[in-house]
C-alpha positions in Angstrom: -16.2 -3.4 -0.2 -14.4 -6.3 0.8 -12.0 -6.1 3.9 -9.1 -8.5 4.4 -7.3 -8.2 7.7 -3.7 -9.5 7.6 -1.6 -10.1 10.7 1.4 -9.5 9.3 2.1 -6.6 6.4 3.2 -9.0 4.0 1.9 -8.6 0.8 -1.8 -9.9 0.1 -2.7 -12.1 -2.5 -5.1 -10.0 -5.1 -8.5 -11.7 -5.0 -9.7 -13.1 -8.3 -12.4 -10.3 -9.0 -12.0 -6.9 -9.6 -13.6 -5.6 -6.6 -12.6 -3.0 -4.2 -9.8 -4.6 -1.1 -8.3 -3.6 1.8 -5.3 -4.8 3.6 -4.9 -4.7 7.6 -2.0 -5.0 9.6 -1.5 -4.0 13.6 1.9 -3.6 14.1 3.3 -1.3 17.0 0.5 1.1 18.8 -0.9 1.4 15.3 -3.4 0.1 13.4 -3.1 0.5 9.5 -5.7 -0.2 6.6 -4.7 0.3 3.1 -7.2 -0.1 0.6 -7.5 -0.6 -2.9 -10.2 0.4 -4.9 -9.8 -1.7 -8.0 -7.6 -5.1 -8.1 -7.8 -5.0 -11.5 -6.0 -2.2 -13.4 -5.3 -1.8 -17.3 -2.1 0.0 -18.3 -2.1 3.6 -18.3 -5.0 3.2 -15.7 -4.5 4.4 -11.9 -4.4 2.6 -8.8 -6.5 4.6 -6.4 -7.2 4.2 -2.5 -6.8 4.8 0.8 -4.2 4.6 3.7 -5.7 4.4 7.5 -3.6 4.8 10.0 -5.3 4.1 13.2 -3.2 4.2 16.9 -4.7 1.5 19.5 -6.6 2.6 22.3 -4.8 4.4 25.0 -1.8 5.3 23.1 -0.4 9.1 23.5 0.1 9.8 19.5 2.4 12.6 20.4 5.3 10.2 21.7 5.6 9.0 18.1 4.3 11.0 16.0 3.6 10.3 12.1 7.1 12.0 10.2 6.2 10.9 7.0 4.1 8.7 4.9 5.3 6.7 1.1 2.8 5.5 -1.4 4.6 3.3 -3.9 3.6 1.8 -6.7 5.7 -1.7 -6.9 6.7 -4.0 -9.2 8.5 -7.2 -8.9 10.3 -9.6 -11.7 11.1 -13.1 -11.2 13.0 -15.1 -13.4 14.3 -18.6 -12.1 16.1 -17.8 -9.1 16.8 -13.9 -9.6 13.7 -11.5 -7.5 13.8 -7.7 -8.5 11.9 -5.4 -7.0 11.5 -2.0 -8.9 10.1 0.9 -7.7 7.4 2.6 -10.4 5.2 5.2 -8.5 5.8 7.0 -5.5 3.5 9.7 -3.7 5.2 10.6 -0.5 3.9 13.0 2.2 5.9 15.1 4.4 4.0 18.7 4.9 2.9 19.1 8.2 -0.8 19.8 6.9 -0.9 16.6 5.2 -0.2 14.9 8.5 -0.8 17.0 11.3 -3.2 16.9 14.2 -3.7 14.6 17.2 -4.3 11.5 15.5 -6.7 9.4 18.2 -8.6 6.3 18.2 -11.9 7.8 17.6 -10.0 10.2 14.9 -7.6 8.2 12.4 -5.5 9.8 10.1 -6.6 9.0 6.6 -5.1 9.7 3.5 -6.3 8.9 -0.3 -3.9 8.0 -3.3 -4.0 7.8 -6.7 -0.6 6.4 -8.7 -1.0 5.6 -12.3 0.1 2.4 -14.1 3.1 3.0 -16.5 2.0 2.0 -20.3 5.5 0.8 -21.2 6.1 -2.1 -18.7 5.1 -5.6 -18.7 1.5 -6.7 -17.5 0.7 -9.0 -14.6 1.9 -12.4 -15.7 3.1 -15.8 -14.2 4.7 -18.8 -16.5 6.9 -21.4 -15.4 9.8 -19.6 -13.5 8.8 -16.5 -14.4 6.2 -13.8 -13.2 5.8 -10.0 -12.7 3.5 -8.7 -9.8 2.6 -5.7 -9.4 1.6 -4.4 -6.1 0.7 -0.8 -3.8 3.3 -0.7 -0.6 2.9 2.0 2.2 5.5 2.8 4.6 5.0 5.1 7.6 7.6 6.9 9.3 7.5 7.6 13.1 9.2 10.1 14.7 11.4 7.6 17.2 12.7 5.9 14.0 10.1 3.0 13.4 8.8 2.1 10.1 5.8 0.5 9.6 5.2 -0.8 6.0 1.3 -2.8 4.2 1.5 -3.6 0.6 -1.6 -5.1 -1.2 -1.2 -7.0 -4.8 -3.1 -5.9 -7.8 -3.5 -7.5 -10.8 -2.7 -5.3 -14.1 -3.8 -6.2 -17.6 -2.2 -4.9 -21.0 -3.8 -2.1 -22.2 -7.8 -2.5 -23.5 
């Protein structure tokens, strides 16, 4: 697996193979790793990985605790000057056993995802003025109110 650590959580370019990828970002007391299993996905395929969500050493997890976590599958068209941004998937967790527990340096909160890739829309592409990107964004939701949000591109191909 290759690991690319990101200081920012601004989207990451895909890579050009296929292999398995992993976005970082340090934002706040926490740490968070999103990873990607595939960056290469065909239509009607599914995007699978993981989200890590690591606090930084000496923080006391139950002064902002994790509310909620969104998975979301993401899509963006460009066409000369006009950006839009659609959301396409969307796993979101809110159950206390989904989230729960003491979440420590030494014991990070992990959670996998899988979101499939709608058949009906329009393939990675890029020509002229015009592209569509595709790309995984997760957003965690803190109990005082912060938001900390990783996306990692992927690259899908029509279907095989």
């Amino acid at each position: 697996m290759v690991v690319l650590t990101a200081p920012d959580a601004g989207p990451s370019s895909p890579m050009p193979s296929g292999h398995a990828s992993s976005s970082g970002s340090q934002l706040s007391e926490r740490n968070l790793l999103l990873s990607v299993d595939s960056l290469r996905v065909s239509m009607g395929g599914t995007v699978e990985g993981v989200i890590k969500i690591t606090p930084k050493e000496g923080l006391n997890s139950a002064a902002a605790p994790v509310d909620s976590i969104r998975i979301e599958l993401m899509r963006s068209e460009k066409s000369g000057t006009r950006v839009f941004d659609l959301g396409v998937g969307l796993l979101e967790f809110r159950e206390p056993e989904a989230i729960a527990g003491p979440i420590t340096a030494g014991s990070p909160l992990e959670i996998q995802y899988s979101l499939t890739i709608p058949e009906c829309l329009l393939a990675t592409i890029a020509v002229h003025e015009t592209a569509v990107t595709w790309r995984v964004r997760a957003t965690v939701c803190l109990g005082n109110g912060e938001e900390l949000e990783i996306s990692q591109g992927v690259t899908v191909r029509g279907s095989d």
